[in-house]
C-alpha positions in Angstrom: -25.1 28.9 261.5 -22.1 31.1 260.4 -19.7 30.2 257.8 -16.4 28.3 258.8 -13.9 30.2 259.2 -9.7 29.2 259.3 -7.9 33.0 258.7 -4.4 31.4 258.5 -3.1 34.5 259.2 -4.2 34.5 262.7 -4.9 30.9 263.2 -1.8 29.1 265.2 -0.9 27.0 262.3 2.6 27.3 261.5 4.8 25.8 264.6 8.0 27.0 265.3 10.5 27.6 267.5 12.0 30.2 269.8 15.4 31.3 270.9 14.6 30.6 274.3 13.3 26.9 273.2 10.0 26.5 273.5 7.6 26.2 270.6 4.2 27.8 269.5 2.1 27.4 266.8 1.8 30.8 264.8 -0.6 31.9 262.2 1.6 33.5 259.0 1.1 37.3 260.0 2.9 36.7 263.6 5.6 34.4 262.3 6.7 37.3 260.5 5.9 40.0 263.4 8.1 37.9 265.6 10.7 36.4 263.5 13.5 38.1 264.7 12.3 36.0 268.3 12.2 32.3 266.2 15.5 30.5 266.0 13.4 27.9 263.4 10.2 27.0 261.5 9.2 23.3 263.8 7.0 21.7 260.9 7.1 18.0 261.2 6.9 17.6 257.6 10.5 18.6 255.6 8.2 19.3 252.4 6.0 21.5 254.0 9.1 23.5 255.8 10.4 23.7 252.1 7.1 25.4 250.9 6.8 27.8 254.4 9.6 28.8 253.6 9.2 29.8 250.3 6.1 31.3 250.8 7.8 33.3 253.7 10.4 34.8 251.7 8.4 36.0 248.7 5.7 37.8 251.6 9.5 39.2 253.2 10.4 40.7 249.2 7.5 42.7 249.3 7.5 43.6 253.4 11.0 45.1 252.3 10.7 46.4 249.1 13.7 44.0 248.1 11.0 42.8 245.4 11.9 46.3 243.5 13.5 44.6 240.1 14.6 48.3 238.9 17.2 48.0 241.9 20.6 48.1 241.4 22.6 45.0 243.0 24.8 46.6 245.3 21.8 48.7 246.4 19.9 46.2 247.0 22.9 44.5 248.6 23.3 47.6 250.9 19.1 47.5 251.9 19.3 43.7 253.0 22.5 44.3 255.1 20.6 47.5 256.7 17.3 45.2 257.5 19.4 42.4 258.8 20.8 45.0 261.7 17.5 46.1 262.8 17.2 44.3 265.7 13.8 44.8 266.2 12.8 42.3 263.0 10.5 43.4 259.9 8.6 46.7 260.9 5.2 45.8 262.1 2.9 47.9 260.0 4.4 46.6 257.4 3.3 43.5 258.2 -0.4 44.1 259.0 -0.6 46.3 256.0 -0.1 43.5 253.7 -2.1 40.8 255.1 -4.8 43.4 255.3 -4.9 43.6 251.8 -5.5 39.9 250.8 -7.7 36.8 251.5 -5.9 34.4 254.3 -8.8 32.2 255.2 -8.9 29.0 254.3 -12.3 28.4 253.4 -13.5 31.6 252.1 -16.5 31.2 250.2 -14.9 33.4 247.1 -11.4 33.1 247.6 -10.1 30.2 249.9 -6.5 30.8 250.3 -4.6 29.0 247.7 -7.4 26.7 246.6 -10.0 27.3 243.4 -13.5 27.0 244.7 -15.0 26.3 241.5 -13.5 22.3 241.4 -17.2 22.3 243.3 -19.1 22.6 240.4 -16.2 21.4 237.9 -15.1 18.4 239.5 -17.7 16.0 240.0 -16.0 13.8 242.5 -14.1 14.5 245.4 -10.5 12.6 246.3 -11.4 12.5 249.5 -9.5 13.7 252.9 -6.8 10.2 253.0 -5.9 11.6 248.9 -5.2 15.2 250.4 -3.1 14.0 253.6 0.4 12.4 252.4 1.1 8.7 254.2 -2.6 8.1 254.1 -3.5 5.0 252.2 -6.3 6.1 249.3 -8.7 4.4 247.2 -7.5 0.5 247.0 -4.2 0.7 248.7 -3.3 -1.3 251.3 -3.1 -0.1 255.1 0.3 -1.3 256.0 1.2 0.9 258.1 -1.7 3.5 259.1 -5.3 2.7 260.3 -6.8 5.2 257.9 -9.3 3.9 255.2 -11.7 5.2 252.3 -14.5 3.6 254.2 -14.0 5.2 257.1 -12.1 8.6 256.6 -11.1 10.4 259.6 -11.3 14.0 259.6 -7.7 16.0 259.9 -7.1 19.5 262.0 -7.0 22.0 259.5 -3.4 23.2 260.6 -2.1 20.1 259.4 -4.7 20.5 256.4 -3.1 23.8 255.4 0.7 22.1 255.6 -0.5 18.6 252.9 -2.2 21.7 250.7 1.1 23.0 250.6 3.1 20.4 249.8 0.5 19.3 247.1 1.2 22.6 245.3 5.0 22.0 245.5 5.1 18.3 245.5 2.4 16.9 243.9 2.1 13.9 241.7 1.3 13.3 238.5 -1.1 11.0 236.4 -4.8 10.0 237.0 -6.9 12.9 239.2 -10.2 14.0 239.6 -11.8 14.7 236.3 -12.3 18.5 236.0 -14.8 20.0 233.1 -13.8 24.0 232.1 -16.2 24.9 229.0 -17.3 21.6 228.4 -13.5 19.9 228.1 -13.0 17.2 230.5 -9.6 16.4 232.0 -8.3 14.2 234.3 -4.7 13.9 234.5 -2.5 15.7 236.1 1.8 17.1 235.8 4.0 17.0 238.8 4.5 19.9 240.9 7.5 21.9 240.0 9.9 20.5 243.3 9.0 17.2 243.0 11.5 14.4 244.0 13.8 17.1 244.6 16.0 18.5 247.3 16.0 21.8 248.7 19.3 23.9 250.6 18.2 27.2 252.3 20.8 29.6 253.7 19.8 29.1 257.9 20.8 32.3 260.0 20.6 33.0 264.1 16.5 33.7 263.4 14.1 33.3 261.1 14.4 36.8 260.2 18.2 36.2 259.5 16.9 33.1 257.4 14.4 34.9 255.5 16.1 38.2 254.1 19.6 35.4 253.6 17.7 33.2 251.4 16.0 36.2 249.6 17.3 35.5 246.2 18.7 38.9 243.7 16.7 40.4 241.2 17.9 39.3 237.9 17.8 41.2 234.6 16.6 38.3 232.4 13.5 38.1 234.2 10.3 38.8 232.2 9.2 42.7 232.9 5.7 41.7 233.8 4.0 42.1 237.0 4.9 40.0 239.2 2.1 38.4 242.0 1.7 35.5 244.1 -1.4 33.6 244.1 -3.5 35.4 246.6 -2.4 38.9 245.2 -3.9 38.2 241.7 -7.1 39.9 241.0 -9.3 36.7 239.6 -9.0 33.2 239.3 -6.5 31.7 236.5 -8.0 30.7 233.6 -7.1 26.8 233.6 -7.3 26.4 229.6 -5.5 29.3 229.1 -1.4 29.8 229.1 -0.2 30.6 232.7 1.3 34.7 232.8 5.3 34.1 232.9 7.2 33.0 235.6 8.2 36.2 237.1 10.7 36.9 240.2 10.2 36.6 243.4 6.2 36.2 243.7 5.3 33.8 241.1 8.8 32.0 240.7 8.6 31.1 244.3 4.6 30.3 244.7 3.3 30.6 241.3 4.5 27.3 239.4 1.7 24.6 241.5 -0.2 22.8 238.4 -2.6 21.2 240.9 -5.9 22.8 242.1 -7.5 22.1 245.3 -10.3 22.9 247.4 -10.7 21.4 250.7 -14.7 20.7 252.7 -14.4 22.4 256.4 -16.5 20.6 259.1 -18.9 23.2 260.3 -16.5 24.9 263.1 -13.9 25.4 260.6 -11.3 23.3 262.7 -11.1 20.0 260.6 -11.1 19.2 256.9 -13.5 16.3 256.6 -13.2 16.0 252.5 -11.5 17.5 249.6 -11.0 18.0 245.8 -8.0 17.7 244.0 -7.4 18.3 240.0 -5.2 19.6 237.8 -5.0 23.5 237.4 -3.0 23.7 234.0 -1.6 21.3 231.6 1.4 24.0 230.7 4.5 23.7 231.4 6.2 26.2 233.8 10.4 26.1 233.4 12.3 28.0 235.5 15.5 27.5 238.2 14.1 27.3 241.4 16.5 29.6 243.5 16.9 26.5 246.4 18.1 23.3 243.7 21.2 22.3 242.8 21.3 22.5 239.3 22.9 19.7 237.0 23.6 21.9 233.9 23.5 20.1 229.9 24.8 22.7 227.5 24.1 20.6 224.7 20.8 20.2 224.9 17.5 22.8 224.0 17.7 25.9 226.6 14.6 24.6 227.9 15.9 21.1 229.3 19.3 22.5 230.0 19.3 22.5 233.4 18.1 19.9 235.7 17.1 19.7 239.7 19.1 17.2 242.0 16.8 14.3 243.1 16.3 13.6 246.7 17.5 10.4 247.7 17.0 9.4 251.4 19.9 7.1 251.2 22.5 10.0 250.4 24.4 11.6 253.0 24.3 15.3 253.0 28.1 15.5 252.9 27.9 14.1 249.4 26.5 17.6 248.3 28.6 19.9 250.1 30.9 20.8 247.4 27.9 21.8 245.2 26.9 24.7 247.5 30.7 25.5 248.0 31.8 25.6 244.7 31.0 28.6 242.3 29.7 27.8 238.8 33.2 28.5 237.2 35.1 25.8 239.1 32.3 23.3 238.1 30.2 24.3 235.2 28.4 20.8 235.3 26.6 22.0 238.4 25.2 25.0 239.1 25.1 25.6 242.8 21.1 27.6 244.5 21.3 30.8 243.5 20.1 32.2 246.9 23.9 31.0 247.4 25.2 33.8 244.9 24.9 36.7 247.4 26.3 35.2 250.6 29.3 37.3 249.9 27.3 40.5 251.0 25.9 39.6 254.1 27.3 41.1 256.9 30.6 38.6 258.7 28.9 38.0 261.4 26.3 36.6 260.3 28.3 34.7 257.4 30.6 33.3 260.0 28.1 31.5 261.9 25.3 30.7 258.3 24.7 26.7 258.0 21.8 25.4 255.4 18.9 23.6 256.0 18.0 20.7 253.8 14.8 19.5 253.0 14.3 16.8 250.9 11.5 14.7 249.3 12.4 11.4 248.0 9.5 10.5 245.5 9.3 8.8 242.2 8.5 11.1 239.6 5.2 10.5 238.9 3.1 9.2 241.8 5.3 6.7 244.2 6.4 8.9 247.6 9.2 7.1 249.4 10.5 9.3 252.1 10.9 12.9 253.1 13.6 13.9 255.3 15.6 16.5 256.6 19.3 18.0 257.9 21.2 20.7 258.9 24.8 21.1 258.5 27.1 23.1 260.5 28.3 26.8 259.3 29.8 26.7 256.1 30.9 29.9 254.9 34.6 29.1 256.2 34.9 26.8 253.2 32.8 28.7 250.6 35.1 29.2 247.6 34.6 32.9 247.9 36.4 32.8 251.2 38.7 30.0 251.4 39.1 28.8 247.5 41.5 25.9 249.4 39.4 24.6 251.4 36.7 24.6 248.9 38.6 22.6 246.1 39.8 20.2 249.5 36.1 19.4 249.8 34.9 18.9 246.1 38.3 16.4 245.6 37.6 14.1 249.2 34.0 14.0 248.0 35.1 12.9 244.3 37.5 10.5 245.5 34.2 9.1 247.8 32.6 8.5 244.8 35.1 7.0 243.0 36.1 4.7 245.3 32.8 4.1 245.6 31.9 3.1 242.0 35.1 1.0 242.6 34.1 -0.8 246.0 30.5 -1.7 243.8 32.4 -3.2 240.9 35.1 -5.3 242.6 32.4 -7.1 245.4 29.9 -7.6 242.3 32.8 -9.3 240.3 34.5 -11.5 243.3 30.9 -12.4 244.0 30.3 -13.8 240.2 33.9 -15.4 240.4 33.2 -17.4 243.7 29.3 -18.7 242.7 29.9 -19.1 239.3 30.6 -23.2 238.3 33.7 -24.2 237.2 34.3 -24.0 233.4 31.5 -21.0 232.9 32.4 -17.3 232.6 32.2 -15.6 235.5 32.0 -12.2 233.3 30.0 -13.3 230.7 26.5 -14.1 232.6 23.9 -11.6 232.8 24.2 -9.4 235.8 21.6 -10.3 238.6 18.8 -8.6 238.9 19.3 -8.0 242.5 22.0 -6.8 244.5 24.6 -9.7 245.0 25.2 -9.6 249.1 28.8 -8.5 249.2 28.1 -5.6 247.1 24.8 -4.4 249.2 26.8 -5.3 253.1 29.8 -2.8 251.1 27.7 0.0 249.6 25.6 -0.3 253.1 29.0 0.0 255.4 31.1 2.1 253.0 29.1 5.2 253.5 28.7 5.4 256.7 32.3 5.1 257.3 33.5 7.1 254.4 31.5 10.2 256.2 34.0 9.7 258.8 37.0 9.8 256.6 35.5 13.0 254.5 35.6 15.2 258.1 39.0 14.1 259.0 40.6 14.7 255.4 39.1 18.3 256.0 41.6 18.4 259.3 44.5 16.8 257.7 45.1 18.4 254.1 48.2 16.8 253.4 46.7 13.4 254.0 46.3 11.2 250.4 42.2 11.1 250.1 42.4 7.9 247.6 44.1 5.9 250.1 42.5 6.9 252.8 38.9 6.1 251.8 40.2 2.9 249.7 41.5 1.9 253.3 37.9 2.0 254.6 37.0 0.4 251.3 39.4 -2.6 251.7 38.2 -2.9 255.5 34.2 -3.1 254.5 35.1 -5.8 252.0 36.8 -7.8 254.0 34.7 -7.9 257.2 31.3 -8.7 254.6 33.2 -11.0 252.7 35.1 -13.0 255.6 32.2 -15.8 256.1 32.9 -17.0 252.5 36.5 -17.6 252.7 35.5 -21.0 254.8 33.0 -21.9 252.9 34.1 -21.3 249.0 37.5 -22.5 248.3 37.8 -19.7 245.3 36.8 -17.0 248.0 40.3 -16.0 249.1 41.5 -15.1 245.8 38.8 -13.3 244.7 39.1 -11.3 247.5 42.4 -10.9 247.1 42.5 -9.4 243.8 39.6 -6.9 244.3 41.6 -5.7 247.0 44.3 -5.7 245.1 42.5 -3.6 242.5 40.9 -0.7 245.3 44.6 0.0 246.6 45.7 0.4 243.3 46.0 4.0 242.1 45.0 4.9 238.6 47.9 6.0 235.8 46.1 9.7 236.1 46.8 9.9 239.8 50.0 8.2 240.0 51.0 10.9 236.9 49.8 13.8 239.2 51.9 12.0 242.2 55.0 12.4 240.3 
């Protein structure tokens, strides 16, 4: 009987979806052939989208030659604007030259693509297929919510395989794994994967080949000068014990940072993964910027922990981070915006004027608890980029601060006229510990503000002259009342309490009322 076989290069795989709108699944060498056809990547998973993606623009660097870091920047600049206007997408024997020269298939014997087929001898457990597939319940978890058990595994399409090996690599948690043995050392815990918990913003054109070369991150001159591969370009297998080569730009920076090793067990037509093993693949730490984050920058501390990713957070609305990917480094040098932002300025206007971002986020604790994954689109935004409009750009980072501040406000006042209303007569209201769950005015407020503030924020973009404070302390004062309005018959100390947090949102801080004047 023949080996299995998956060639993920050729195998549909990768779904996605065309300007005309229908969808196909394609296998990575005709994604590329046809990308200048695809409006979108159509992966049902936002983590997996986030590492297609990346693995699609470091295979675009070398298609292009963009990968060349002796380039000059406005070269380079001048190369990506000429590739954008070919209209007939990345040239084709390009394409088939590259994949030609590497392994694609998924469970090659020697080298299965991005997997380490020695965990067979050096692992001597599996985690089995519910561990590898993400929303699975494994080992003695509960089955809330899925039908899938450990006595009873059920086999998953190797597609879908190829898309939870991804976001294992990218994703992946940390703490207790298979116990892997290199030279006789035994080890079985694991680090996190390098985007874990975090949130990713990539540059979305008219195509996916618009997409790919916009989100194509500069060559930088700090980078380290040695050569630079992606997994499935290096010549051997990474020595697990030893220290990793450094991260270098675009190959391993963008698909060289995974500390987990895998290697998944084919059924014997190659079209399901009925088992797998999962491990660590080395214990040192790989620091760099990932060119998709939004960067919280600490200049006091060691250069090494001085900058530090945004966490997803399902329960943040995207607006909240728009100023972020407006705003240049020197109007807020406490966040550093992506860097694949940093070139938008040289794309071609057409193609600016019509750019939105596509977020993908994965909102995980940092070591092994997975919440949510989600993602969103937003519409073009180059109008307000501070490059192009500096007004409109500041307008956006000041209605999204006063948001905030409102918000920390709104939080405050509902948690304190809470304390004052249930508190017995004669005991301190502000003295008591504060509960160790949410008091009901403050979670109905946080859970209505939001919502509503979203509102405000896109009309304060319409109406610059209009006073942001007031207007989202307005929705503030509303939300208050209509969660707090049941009490007022049934507390006699409600009304006041009320009252005075009211009176407290509406009124304007000695700062503000110093700029008023």
């Amino acid at each position: 009987m023949p080996a299995p076989l998956y060639p993920t290069d050729k195998e549909p795989c990768i779904p996605v979806l065309f300007l005309d709108g229908h969808q196909e699944f394609l296998g990575w060498r005709d994604v590329l052939l046809r990308a200048h056809e695809i409006e979108d990547l159509a992966l049902p998973l936002p983590p997996a989208a986030s590492a297609v993606l990346r693995v699609l623009i470091a295979i675009t660097a070398r298609l292009t030659g963009l990968d060349d870091p002796e380039m000059g920047a406005g070269e380079w600049a001048a190369r990506r604007r000429m590739l954008l206007k070919d209209p007939d997408g990345f040239d084709a024997d390009a394409v088939h030259r590259y994949f030609g020269q590497y392994t694609w298939d998924l469970f090659d014997p020697v080298r299965p693509f991005l997997q380490d087929p020695r965990l067979a001898v050096q692992c001597e457990k599996r985690a089995g297929v519910n561990k590898l597939v993400f929303g699975r319940p494994e080992g003695n978890n509960l089955a809330w919510l899925s039908p899938h058990t450990d006595t009873n595994p059920q086999p998953v399409p190797s597609e879908q395989a190829l898309w939870h090996l991804l976001i294992h690599h990218y994703y992946g948690a940390a703490g207790q794994c298979s116990v892997r043995t290199v030279n006789g050392q035994g080890e079985g815990s694991a680090k996190a994967g390098p985007l874990r918990s975090t949130i990713s913003f990539h540059p979305l054109g008219r195509t996916l080949h618009e997409t790919l070369l916009a989100g194509l991150p500069k060559p930088d001159e700090d980078w380290p000068g040695a050569e630079d591969r992606c997994p499935w370009e290096e010549s051997e297998l990474p020595d697990p014990l030893a220290a990793p080569p450094p991260v270098t730009w675009p190959g391993r920076l963008l698909t060289g940072r995974s500390r987990h090793a895998i290697l998944l067990t084919p059924s014997t037509d190659g079209r399901q993964v009925t088992d797998a093993y999962l491990t660590w693949a080395t214990q040192t730490k790989l620091p760099a910027a990932d060119p998709f984050l939004i960067h919280h920058v600490h200049p006091e501390k060691p250069v090494a922990q001085r900058y530090t990713p945004r966490s997803a957070d399902a329960d943040r609305a995207l607006w909240r981070d728009l100023d972020a990917l407006l705003l240049a480094g020197d109007e807020e040098p406490a966040v550093q915006r992506p860097e694949a932002f940093t070139t938008l300025n040289d794309l071609p206007a057409e193609l600016r004027a019509q750019l939105r971002v596509r977020v993908h986020g994965f909102d995980q604790e940092g070591r092994t608890g997975n919440r949510t994954w989600y993602t969103a689109l937003t519409p073009p935004i180059w109008p307000w980029m501070q490059e192009h409009d500096a007004a409109a750009a500041e307008r956006v980072a000041e209605c999204r601060k006063e948001a905030e501040a409102i918000g920390v406000l709104l939080d405050k006042v509902s948690r304190d006229a809470w304390r004052t209303v249930t508190t017995p007569p004669g005991a301190s209201a502000h003295g008591s510990r504060p509960p160790k769950r949410l008091p009901p005015w403050m979670k109905r407020v946080r859970t209505a503000y939001w919502p509503r503030a979203e509102t405000v924020f896109w009309s304060l973009l319409e109406t610059p002259e209009r006073d942001a404070r007031a207007a989202f302390a307005a929705e503030a004062v509303a939300v208050l009342r209509d969660a707090s309005r049941p009490a007022i018959g049934q507390h006699f100390r409600a009304a006041p309490a009320i009252a005075a947090a009211v009176t407290t949102l509406r009124r304007r801080p000695a700062a503000a009322r110093r700029r008023a004047i």
